[in-house]
C-alpha positions as CSV (number, residue, x, y, z in Angstrom):
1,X,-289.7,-83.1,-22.7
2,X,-290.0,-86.6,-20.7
3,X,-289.4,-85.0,-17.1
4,X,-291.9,-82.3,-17.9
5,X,-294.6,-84.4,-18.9
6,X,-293.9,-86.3,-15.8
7,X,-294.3,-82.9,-13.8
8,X,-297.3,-82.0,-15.4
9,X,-298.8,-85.3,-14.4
10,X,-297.2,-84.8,-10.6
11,X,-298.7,-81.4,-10.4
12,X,-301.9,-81.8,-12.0
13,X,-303.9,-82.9,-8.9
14,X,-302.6,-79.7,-6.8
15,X,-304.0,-77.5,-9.9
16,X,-307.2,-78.9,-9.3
17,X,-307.4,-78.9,-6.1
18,X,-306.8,-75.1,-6.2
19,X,-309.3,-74.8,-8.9
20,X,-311.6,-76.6,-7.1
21,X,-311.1,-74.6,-3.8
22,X,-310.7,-71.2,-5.5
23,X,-314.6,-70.1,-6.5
24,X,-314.6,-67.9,-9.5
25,X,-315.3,-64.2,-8.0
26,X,-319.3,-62.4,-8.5
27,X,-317.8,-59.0,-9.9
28,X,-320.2,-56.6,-8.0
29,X,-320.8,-52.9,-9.3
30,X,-320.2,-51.3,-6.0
31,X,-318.4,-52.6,-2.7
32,X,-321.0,-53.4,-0.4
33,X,-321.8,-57.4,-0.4
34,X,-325.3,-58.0,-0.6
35,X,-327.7,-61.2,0.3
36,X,-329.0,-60.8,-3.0
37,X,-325.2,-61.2,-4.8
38,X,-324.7,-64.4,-3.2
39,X,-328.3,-66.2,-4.4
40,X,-326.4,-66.1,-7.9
41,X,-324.4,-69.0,-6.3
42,X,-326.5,-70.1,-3.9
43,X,-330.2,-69.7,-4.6
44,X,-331.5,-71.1,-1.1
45,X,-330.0,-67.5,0.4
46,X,-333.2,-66.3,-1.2
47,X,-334.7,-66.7,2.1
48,X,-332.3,-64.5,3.3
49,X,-333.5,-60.6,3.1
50,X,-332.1,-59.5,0.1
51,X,-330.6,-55.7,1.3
52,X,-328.7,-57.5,4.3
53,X,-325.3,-56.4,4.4
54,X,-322.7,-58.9,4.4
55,X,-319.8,-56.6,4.2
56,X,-317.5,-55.1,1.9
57,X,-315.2,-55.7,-1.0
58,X,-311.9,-53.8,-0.8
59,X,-311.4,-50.8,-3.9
60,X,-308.4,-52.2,-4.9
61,X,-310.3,-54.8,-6.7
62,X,-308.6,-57.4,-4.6
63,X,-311.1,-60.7,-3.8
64,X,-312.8,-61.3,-0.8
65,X,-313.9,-65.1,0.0
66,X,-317.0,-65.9,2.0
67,X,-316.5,-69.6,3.3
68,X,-319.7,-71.9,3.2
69,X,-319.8,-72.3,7.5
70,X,-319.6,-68.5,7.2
71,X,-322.2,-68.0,5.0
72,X,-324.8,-70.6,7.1
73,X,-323.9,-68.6,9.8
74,X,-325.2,-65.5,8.4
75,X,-328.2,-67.0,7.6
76,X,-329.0,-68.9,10.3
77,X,-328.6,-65.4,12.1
78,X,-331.2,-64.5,10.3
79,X,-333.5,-67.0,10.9
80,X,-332.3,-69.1,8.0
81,X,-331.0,-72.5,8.4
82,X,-329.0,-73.7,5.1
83,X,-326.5,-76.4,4.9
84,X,-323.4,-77.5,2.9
85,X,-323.3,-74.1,1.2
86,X,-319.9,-73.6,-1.0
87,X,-317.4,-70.8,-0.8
88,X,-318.6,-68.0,-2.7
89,X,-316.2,-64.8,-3.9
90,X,-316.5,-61.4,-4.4
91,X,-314.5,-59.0,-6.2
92,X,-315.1,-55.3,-7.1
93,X,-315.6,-53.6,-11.1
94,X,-312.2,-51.7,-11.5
95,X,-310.5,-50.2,-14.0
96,X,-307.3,-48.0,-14.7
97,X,-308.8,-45.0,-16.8
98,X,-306.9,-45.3,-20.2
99,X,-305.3,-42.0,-22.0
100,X,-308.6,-41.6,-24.3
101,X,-310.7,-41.9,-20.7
102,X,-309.0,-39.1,-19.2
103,X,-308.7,-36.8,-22.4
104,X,-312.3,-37.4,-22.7
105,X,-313.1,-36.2,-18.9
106,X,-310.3,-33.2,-19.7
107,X,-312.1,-32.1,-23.2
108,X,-315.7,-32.0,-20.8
109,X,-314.5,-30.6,-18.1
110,X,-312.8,-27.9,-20.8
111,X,-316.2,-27.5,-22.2
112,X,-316.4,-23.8,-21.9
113,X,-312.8,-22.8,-22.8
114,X,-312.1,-21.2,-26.2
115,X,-310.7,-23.3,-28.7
116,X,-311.2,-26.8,-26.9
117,X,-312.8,-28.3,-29.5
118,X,-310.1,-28.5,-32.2
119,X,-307.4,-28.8,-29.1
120,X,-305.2,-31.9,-29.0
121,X,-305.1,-33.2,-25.5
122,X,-302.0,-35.4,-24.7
123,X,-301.8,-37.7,-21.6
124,X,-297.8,-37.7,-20.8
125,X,-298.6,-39.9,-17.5
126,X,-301.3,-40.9,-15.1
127,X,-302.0,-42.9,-12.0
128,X,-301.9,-46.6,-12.6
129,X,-303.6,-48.0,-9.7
130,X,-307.1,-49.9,-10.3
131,X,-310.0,-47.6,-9.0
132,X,-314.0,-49.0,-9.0
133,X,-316.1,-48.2,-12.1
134,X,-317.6,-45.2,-12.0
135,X,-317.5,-41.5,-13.6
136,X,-314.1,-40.2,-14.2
137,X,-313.9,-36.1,-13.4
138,X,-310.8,-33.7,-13.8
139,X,-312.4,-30.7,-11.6
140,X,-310.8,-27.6,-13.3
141,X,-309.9,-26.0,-9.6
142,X,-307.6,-29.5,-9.0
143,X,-305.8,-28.4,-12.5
144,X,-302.1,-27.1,-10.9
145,X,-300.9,-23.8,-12.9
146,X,-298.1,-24.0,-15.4
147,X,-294.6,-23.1,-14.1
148,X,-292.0,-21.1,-16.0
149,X,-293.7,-21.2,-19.0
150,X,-293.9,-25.3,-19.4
151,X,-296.8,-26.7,-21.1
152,X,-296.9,-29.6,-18.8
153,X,-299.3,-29.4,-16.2
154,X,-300.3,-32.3,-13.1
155,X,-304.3,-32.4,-13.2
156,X,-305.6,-34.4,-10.0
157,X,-309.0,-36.0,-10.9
158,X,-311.8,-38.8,-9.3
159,X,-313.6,-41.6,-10.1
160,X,-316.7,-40.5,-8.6
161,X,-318.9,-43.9,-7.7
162,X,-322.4,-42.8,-5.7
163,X,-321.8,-41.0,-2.6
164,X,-317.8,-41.7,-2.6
165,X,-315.0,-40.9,-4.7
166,X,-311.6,-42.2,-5.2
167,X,-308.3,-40.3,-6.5
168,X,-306.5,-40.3,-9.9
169,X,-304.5,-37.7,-11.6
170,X,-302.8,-37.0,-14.8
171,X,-299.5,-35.0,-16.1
172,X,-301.2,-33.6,-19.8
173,X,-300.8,-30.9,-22.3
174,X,-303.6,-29.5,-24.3
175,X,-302.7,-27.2,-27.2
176,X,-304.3,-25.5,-29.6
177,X,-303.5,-22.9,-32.3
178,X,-304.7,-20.1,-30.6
179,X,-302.7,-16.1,-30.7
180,X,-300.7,-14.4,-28.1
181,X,-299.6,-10.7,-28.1
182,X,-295.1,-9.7,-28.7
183,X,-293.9,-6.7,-28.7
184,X,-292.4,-5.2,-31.0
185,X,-289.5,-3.5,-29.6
186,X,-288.2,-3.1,-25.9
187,X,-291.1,-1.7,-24.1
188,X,-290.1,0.5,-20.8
189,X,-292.2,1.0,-18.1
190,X,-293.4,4.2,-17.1
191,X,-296.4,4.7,-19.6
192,X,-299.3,3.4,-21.2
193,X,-298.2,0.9,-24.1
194,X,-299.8,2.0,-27.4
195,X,-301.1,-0.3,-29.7
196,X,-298.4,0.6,-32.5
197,X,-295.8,-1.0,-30.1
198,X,-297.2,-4.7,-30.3
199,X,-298.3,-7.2,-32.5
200,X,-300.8,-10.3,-32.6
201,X,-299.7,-13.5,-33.8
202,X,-300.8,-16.9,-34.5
203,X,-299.0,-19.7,-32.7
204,X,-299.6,-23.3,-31.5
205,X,-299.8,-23.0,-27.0
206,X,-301.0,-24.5,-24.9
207,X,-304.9,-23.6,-23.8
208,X,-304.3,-23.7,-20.1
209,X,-301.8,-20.6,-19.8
210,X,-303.9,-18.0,-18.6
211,X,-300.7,-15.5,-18.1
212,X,-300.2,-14.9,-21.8
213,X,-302.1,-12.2,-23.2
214,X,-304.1,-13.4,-25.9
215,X,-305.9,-9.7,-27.7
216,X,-304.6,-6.6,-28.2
217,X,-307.2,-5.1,-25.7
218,X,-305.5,-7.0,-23.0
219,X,-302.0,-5.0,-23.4
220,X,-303.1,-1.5,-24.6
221,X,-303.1,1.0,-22.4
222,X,-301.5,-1.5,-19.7
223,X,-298.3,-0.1,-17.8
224,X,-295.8,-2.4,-17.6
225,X,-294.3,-3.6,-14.4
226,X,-290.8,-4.2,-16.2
227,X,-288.9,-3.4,-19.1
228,X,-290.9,-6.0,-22.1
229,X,-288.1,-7.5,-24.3
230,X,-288.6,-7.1,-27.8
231,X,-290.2,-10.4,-29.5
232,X,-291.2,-12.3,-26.3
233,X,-294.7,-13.3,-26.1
234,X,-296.6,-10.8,-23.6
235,X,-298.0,-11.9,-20.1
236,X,-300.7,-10.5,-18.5
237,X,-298.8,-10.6,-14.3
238,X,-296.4,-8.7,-16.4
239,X,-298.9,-5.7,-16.5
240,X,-300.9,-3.5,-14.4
241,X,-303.9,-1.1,-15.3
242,X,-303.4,2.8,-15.1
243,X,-304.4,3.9,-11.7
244,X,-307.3,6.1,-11.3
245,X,-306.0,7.6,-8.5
246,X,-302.1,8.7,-8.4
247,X,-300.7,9.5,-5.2
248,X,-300.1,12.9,-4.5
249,X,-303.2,14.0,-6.8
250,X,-306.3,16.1,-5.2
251,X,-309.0,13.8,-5.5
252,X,-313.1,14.8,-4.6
253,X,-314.1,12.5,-1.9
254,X,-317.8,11.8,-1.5
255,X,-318.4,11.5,2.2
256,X,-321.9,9.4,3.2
257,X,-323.1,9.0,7.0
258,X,-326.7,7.8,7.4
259,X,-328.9,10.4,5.8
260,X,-326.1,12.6,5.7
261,X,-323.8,13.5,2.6
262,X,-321.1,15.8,1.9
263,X,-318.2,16.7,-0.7
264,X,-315.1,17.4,0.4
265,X,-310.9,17.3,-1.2
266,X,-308.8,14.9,-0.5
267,X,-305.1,14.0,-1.3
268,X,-304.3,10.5,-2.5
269,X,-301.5,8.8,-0.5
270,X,-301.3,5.8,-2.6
271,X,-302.8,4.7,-6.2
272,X,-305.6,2.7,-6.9
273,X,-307.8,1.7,-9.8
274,X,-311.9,1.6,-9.9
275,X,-312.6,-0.9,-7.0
276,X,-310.0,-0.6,-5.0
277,X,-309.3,1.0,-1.5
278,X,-306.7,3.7,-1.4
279,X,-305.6,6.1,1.6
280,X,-306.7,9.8,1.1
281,X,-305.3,12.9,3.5
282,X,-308.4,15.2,4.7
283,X,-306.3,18.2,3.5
284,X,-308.1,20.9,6.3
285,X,-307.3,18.7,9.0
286,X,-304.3,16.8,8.0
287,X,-305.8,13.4,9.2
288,X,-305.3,10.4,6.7
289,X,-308.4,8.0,6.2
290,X,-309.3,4.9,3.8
291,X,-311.6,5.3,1.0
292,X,-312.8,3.2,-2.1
293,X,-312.0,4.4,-5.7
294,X,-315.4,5.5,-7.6
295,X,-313.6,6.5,-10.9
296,X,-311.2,9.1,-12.2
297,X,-309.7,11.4,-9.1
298,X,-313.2,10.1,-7.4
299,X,-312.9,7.9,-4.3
300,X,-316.2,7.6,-1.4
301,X,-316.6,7.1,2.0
302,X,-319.8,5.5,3.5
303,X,-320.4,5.8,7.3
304,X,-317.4,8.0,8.0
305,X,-317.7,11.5,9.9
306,X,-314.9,13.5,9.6
């Protein structure tokens, strides 16, 4: 216990001096140094215009230390003539954003999603790095999809501070009991699946999958692309509406050229739904040509002649 008194006693002049040579930091709300920050230490830099820029303090938070010959060198630049001025440092308002901050900024950014407000929003990991105070988005487009089915998804956000904005990101889940669509038994594809085929049910998922079909309207009278297995939960990339227009079917194709306007048949080459473009055979001259689907074994033409 002696020798570390006697250490203590050794060392305690060092620790001041640091102390004494090491200013405690002016913790500044944004990273541009101001005359005006550096009157809180020194009031004589009053003289000084107050919106001169003295530089900047790094994002990281780390200090930055004006030295007193600097500092009456700035002012006497500008027509200021101080002397003896001390040290003065500067460091910049950071924070890491904490689990409630981000499920906060999630649950806003959520606002409009059914079911958000009772959803439990878990933070499984996030960025650790010190950003500058400021407003802490999750933009929904930054929000990666869900792979195979995992609830987990990596949500890249910002700390959004005036005109700049600095990166964070997240790895969350937000679930909620919500309902999802299962068939009942092995659907096959090749027609429209009736409503006496599937079932809704109530489950706990997670909000953020928007491939599971969630009503019955979303699956009835949907072909399937593949055979759906009997008790699996329903996705919606797993569907496809019925086509308007089947190939090989006669279709009336409304044909519009300026002023002019005709009616002719046609012969669909491929399928297509309400919307979409779909390739029609002019059946008197054999010539194929693109046309948009109007509705059932309807498709048009504008500023087409035949």
């Amino acid at each position: 216990m002696q020798w570390m008194m006697q250490w203590i006693m050794m060392m305690l002049p060092f620790l001041m001096a640091v102390s004494t040579t090491s200013p405690a930091c002016q913790v500044l709300q944004t990273d541009a140094i101001l005359a005006r920050d550096v009157t809180v230490v020194i009031p004589g830099f009053t003289q000084v215009p107050g919106d001169f820029r003295l530089g900047y303090v790094a994002s990281s938070g780390t200090p930055r230390i004006f030295r007193g010959a600097d500092l009456e060198r700035i002012a006497k630049n500008q027509g200021v003539d101080l002397a003896d001025l001390p040290d003065v440092c500067f460091t910049l308002r950071t924070f890491v954003p904490q689990p409630d901050d981000i499920a906060a900024a999630v649950r806003k950014s959520l606002g409009n999603l059914p079911g958000i407000g009772d959803a439990k929003i878990e933070i499984l990991v996030s960025s650790q790095n010190p950003v500058p105070a400021g407003e802490l988005i999750f933009p929904r487009e930054q929000m990666q999809p869900q792979v195979n089915g995992e609830q987990a998804v990596m949500w890249r956000g910002l700390v959004r501070q005036a005109d700049r904005e600095f990166p964070v990101w997240a790895r969350l889940r937000v679930t909620a009991n919500t309902t999802r669509v299962v068939a009942l038994a092995n659907i096959p594809t090749g027609k429209p699946i009736q409503e006496n085929q599937i079932r809704l049910e109530t489950c706990e998922d997670s909000l953020l999958d928007e491939t599971t079909a969630r009503s019955l309207d979303q699956v009835v009278g949907y072909l399937p692309k593949s055979m759906l297995r009997a008790y699996f939960p329903i996705r919606r990339t797993q569907l496809a509406p019925v086509p308007d227009v089947t190939r090989g079917q006669l279709v009336d194709v409304q044909v519009s050229s300026g002023d002019a306007h005709l009616m002719l048949k046609g012969r669909a080459e491929t399928d297509g739904v309400a919307g979409s473009m779909v390739t029609v055979r002019n059946i008197s001259s054999g010539k194929d040509f693109r046309a948009r689907v109007k509705g059932k074994n309807q498709v048009v033409v504008e500023d087409f002649l035949q």
